[in-house]
N, C-alpha and C positions, 0 to 999 in steps of 0.2 A: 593637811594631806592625809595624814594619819585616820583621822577621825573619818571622814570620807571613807578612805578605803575598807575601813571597818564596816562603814555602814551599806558599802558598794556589796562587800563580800557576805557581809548578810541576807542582801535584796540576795544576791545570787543562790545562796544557799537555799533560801525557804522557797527561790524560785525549781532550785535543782531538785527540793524532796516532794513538791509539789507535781511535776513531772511525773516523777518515781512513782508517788503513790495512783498518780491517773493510770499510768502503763500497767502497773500492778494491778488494778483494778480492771481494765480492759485483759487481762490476760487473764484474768479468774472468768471473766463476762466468756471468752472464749472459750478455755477451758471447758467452763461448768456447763456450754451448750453442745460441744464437739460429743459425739459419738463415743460413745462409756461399752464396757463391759459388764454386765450387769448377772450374769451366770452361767455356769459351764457342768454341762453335764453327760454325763458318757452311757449308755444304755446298751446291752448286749444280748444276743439271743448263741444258740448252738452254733448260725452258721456264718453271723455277720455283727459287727457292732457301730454303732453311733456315738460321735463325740458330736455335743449341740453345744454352741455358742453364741448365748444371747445377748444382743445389744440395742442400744437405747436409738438409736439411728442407721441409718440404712449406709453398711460400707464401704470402704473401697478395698477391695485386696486386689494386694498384687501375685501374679503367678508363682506355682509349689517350684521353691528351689530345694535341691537334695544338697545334703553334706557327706563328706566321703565314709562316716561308718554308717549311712543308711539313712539317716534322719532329714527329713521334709522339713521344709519351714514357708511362712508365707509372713506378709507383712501386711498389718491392717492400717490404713492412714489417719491421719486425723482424728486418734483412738484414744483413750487412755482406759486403764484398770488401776483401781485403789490399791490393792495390795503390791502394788511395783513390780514383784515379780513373783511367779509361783508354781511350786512342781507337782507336778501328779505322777507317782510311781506305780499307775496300773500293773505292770508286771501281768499282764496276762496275753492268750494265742494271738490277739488281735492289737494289742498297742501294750509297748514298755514302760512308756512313759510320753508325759505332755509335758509341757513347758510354757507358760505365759510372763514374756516380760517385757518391760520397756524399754525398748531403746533409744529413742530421744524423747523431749520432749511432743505428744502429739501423734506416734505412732505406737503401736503393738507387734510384738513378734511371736507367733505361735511356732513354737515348734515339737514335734513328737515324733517317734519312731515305731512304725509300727513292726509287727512280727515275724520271722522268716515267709515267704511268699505272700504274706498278705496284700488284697489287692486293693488300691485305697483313691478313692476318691473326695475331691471337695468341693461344694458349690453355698452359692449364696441363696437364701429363701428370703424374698421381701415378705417387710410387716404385712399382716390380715385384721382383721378386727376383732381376734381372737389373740394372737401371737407375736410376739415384737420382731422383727427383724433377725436372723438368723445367719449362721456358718454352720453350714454340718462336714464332718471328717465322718464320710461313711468306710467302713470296712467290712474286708468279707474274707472270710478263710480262704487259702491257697484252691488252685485248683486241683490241685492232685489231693487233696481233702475230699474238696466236693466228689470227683468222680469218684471215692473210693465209699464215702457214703452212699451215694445214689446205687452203686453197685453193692452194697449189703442191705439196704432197701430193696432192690428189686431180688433177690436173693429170698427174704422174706415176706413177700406180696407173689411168690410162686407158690412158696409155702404152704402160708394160707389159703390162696384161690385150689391148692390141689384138694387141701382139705373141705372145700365148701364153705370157707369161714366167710362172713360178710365183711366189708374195712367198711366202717364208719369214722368222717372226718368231721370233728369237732372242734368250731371255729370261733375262739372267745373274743368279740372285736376290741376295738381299738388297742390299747398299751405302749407302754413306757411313756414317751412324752404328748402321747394323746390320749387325755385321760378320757375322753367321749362327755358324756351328762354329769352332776353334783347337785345332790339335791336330798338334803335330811338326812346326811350323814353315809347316803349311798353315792361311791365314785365307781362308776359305769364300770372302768378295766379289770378294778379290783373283783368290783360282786361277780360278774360274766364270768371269769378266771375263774372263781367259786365254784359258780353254776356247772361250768364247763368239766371241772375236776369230779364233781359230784354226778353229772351226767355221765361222764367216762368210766364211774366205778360200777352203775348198773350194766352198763354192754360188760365189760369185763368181767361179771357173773356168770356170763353165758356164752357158752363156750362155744356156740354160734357164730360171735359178734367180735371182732376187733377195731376198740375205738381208736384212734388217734388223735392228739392235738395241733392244731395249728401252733399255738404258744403255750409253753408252759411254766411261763415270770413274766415279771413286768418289764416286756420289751415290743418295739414296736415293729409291723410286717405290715411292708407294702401288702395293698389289697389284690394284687393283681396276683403275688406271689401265694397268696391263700388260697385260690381257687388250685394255682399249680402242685401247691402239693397233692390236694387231692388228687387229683390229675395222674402228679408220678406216680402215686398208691393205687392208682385205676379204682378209687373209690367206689364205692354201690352207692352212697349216700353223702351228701356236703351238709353240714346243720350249722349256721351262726348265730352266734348268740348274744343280744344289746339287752338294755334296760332306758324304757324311752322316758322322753321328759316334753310338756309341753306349757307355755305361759299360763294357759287357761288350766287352773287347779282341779275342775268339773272333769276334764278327761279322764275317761282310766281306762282299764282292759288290755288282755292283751292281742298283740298282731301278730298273724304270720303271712310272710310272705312268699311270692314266688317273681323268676321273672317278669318284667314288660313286653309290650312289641315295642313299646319307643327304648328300653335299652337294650334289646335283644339288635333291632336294626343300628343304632351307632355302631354294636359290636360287631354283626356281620360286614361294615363297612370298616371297620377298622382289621379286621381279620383277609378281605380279600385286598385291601394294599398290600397289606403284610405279606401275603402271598406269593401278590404278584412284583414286587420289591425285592426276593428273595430266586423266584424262578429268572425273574431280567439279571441280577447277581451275575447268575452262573450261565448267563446265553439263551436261558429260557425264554419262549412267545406268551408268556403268562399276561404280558401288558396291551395282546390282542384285544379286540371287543369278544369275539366270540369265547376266548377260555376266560376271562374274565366274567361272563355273563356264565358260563358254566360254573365257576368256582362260587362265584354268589349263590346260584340255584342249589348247588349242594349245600353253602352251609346254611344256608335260612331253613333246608328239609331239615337239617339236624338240630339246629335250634327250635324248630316247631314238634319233632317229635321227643324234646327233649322236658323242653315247657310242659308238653301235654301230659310227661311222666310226674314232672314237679308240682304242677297243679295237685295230683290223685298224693302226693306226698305233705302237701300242707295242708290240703281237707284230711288227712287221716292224723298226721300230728294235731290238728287245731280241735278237731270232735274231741282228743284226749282229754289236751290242754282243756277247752271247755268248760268237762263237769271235776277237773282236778282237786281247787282249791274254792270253797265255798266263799263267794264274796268277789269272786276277781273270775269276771266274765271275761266270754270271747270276741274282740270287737268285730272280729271278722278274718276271714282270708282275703290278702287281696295281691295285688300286683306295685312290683315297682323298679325301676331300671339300678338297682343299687350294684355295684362292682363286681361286687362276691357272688351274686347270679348270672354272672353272664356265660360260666361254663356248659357248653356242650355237651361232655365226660362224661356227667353225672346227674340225678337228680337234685334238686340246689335248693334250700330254703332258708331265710333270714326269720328267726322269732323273736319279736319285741316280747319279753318275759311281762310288762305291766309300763306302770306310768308312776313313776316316784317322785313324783311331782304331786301326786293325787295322794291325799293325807292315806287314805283307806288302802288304796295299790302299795304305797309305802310300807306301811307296816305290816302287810301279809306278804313282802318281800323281805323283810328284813327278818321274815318267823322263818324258825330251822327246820317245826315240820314242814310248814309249806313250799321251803325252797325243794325238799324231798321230796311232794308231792308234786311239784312241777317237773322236776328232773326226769322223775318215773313217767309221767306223762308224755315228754317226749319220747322219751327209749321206749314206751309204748306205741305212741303212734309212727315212729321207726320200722321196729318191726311188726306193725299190722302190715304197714305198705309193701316191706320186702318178704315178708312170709303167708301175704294174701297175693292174688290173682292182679299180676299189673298190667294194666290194660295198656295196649299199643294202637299207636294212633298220633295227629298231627292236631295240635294248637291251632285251628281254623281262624280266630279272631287275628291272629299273630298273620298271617297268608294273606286276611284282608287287608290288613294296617298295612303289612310292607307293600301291596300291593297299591295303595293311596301314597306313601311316599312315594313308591317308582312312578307315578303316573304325572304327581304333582311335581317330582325331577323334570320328567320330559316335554312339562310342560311350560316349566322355567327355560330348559335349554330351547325351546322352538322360540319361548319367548324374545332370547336371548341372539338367536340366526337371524331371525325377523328383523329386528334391533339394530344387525349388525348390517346386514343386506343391507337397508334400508340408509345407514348413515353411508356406507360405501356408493349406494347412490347420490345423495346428495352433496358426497366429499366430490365425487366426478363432475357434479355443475356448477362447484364455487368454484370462486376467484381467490387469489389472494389480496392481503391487504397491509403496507406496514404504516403499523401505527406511528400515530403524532405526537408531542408533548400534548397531555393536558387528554388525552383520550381514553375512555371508559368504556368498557364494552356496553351501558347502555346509551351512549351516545353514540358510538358508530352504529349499533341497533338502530335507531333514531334516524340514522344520517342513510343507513339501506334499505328504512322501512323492510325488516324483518324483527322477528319476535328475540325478546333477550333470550328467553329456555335455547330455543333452536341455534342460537349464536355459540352459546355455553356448551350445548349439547356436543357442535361439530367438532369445536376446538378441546375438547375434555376439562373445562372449567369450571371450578368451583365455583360456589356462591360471592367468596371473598377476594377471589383472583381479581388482584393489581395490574393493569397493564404499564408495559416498559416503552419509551419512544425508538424507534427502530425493529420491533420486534415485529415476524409476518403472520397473521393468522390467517383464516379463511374466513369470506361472507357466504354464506347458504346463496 
């Protein structure tokens, strides 16, 4: 009995570490596929900051819980981070401190505390084909900040405007965690920041000209917020500045642009919801036909005589550009719906400085005097436009374009009454029907001698709609 039990309690044994090791095994298999943290980083501008949190799969968090000395927290499920736990002692206006740790096995707890009044928000950004899956902890300076900036901003924008000075807005795209193009040692946010710095020291020569920046570090602004400062500045001029890239190494030259009518009308449609969302608010008839067909007509005038300024603004920058730098031609002026154009305000143009992708555009981008001679180009073709004779007048091509979308709208919506009448007639001389076991809409088709479309059409059925036995639809 002895002997047995020995060998009982063996079997068992190599049975029990056998187990062990499968579960261990399954639990690393889990582990190593569940949703990682993968990098954390925080990016800050003067009036807002960003904590980014990147991870290897797409999250789940649960809702911001606060703790009583101020501190948020949220939980990410199914998560883990390597370093188990880990603090960031930002210490600055916008966040004190972060906090990443584990609390069990499988989840993640962020926590952090941002600043006295800071206003903070968090959301989730699914993967792109560019960027893995995201958490952003956006923050923004208190409001009594804001207002107290914007009032020593407009304080000096009377200033200036009494003095005759021009405000030029200079807009270096992308930054912080969008870096834009990479290509031969040029990262798009960086060099533009350059360009942009160096562009802003010739206006500031002249005591005509005060530039301004959109950004001035490596931080990232919404686009929609770029055009607004201008805006609050009552700018005379909007200038953005990229460095483009394209697969085909053969491209070069550079671009300037100006608005579209196809982004110009998204935005006039997107500006009179806004409106009229804003006047319903407060009691307003804004969401009548007729002041709705007013508040279009105004801003499409202002958008067409706004284009028509920014055209005469990118032929005068681009003739500069041009004959600037010997070897890095002009591919053309042209049009394009990009975000940072859609302002009204101002006149507005995007410059692709070259193509860094083009071995040749490369390397007269990367030279000191030429980034100098490009600079000067612009702040030249600047003030040609504002110190030459600007011609007033309406974007005609822009009046025809909107006026083929409104025509091609009202010709969907007839299409769509037609449509409607039309089935409301036909809904008036069915019958109903309830179905049997085993019946298909095209067998009761079959069974009414009427067409499957027309069957599908009355009842608003898919292609793949299943029928249920007992269920009533209509026969045409």
């Amino acid at each position: 009995m002895e002997t047995n039990n020995n060998i009982f309690t063996g079997f068992a044994m190599r049975r029990c570490i056998f187990i062990c090791v499968v579960f261990m095994l399954m639990q690393s298999r889990v582990f190593a596929d569940q949703c990682r943290i993968t990098d954390i980083r925080f990016w800050q501008s003067p009036e807002e900051a960003q904590v980014v949190i990147d991870l290897s799969d797409t999250p789940k968090v649960s809702p911001i819980g606060n703790l009583s000395d101020g501190t948020a927290f949220f939980d990410v499920e199914g998560c883990s981070f390597r370093p188990g736990r880990q603090n960031y002692p930002l210490n600055n206006l916008f966040l004190q401190y972060l906090t990443v740790q584990e609390r069990i096995r499988g989840a993640v707890r962020i926590l952090f505390k941002p600043g006295n009044g800071v206003i903070q928000q968090t959301f989730v950004l699914p993967k792109n084909p560019s960027k893995p899956s995201r958490i952003v902890i956006f923050l923004q300076e208190p409001l009594r900040a804001q207002e107290a900036r914007r009032a020593q901003e407009r304080l000096e924008v009377n200033r200036l405007k009494a003095g005759n000075v021009k405000i030029v807005v200079i807009d270096p795209g992308h930054g912080g965690e969008d870096p834009g193009a990479r290509h031969d040692g040029i990262i798009e946010k960086n060099y533009v920041l350059g360009m942009g710095t160096l562009l802003k020291s010739y206006f500031d020569q002249d005591p005509h000209y005060r530039a301004v920046m959109t950004r001035t570090g490596d931080y990232i602004i919404p686009l929609n917020r770029r055009s607004q400062i201008a805006e609050h500045l009552t700018a005379d001029v909007f200038v953005s500045i990229h460095a483009n890239y394209n697969r085909k190494r053969a491209i070069q030259g550079i671009e300037v642009y100006f608005e579209s009518p196809h982004g110009a009308v998204g935005e006039a449609e997107r500006l009179v919801a806004e409106s009229e969302n804003q006047q319903d608010a407060v009691g307003g008839v804004a969401t009548s036909q007729i002041s709705g067909r007013a508040a279009k007509s105004d801003i499409v005038q202002k958008q067409a005589s706004t284009m028509f300024k920014s055209r005469q603004l990118a032929e005068k920058v681009g003739a500069r550009m041009a004959r600037a730098v010997p070897g890095l031609y002009l591919r053309g002026v042209k049009r394009a719906g990009f975000k940072v154009l859609h302002s009204m305000a101002m006149p507005s143009i995007l410059v692709e400085l070259g193509y860094m992708s083009n071995p040749n555009d490369a390397a007269i981008l990367k030279n000191a005097e030429a980034q100098k001679r490009l600079s000067q180009a612009i702040y030249s073709g600047v003030r040609d436009f504002l110190e030459g004779k600007i011609q007033e007048g309406y974007d005609v091509s822009y009046f025809q374009y909107f006026q083929q979308v409104e025509a091609a709208k009202r010709a969907q919506a007839e299409k769509q009454r037609i449509a409607k009448e039309r089935r409301a007639k036909v809904l008036a001389r069915s019958r109903p029907y309830k179905t049997k076991k085993g019946d298909t809409v095209a067998s009761i088709a079959g069974k009414f001698k009427v067409k499957v479309a027309e069957l599908r059409e009355l009842n608003n059925f898919g292609k793949k709609r299943q029928l249920k036995a007992g269920e009533t639809i209509r026969i045409p």
